[in-house]
C-alpha positions as CSV (number, residue, x, y, z in Angstrom):
1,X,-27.8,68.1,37.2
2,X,-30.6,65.3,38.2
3,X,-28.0,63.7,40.6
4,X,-27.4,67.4,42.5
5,X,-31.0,68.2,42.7
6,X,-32.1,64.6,43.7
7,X,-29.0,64.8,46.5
8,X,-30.8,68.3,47.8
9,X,-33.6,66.6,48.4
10,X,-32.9,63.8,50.0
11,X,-30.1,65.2,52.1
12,X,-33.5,67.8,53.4
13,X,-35.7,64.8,54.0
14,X,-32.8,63.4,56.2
15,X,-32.6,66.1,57.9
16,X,-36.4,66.1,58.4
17,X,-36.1,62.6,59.6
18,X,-33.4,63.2,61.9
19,X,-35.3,66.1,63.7
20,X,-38.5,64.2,64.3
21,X,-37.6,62.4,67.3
22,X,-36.7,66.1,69.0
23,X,-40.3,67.5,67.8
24,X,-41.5,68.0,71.5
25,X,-38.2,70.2,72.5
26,X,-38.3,71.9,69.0
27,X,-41.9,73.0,69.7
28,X,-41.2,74.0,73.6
29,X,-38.4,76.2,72.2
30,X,-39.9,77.7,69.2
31,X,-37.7,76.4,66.5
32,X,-40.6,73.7,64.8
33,X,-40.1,76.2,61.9
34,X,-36.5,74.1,61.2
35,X,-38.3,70.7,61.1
36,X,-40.9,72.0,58.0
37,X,-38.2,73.9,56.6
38,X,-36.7,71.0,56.0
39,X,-39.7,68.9,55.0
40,X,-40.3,72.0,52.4
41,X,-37.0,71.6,50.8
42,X,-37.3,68.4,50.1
43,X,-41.2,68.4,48.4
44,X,-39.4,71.5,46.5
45,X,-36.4,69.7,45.4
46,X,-38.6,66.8,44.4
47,X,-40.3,69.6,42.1
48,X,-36.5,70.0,40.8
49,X,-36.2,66.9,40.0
50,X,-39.4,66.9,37.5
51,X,-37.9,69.9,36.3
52,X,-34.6,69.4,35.6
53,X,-35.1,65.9,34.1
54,X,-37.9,67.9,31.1
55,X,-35.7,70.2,30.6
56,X,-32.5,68.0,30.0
57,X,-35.2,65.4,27.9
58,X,-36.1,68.8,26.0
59,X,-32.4,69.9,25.5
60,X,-31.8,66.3,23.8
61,X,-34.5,66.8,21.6
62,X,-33.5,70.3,20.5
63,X,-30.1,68.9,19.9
64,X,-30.8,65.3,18.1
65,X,-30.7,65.6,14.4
């Protein structure tokens, strides 16, 4: 489950990265909102990543004897 969620958020900070050099024709078009969505996905799936990794760590300690 880490390695999906840490993919999601890199694959949105790509995408971030790759729409950066097009910020001026993203802003004179109104679509800037697609460059922070992406930047939002990724600090959310970094979030994920905390999460997914306590609750798997918790789920191993349930489960040890």
């Amino acid at each position: 489950m880490v390695a999906t969620v840490t993919g999601g958020a890199i694959l949105w900070f790509v995408l971030f990265l790759v729409q950066l050099p097009f910020y001026g024709w993203l802003d004179d078009h109104g679509h800037l909102w697609w460059m922070w969505t992406c930047l939002a996905g990724a600090g959310l799936g970094l979030i994920g990543i905390w999460y997914v990794r306590g609750r798997e760590a918790a789920i191993k300690r349930a489960s040890a004897p």
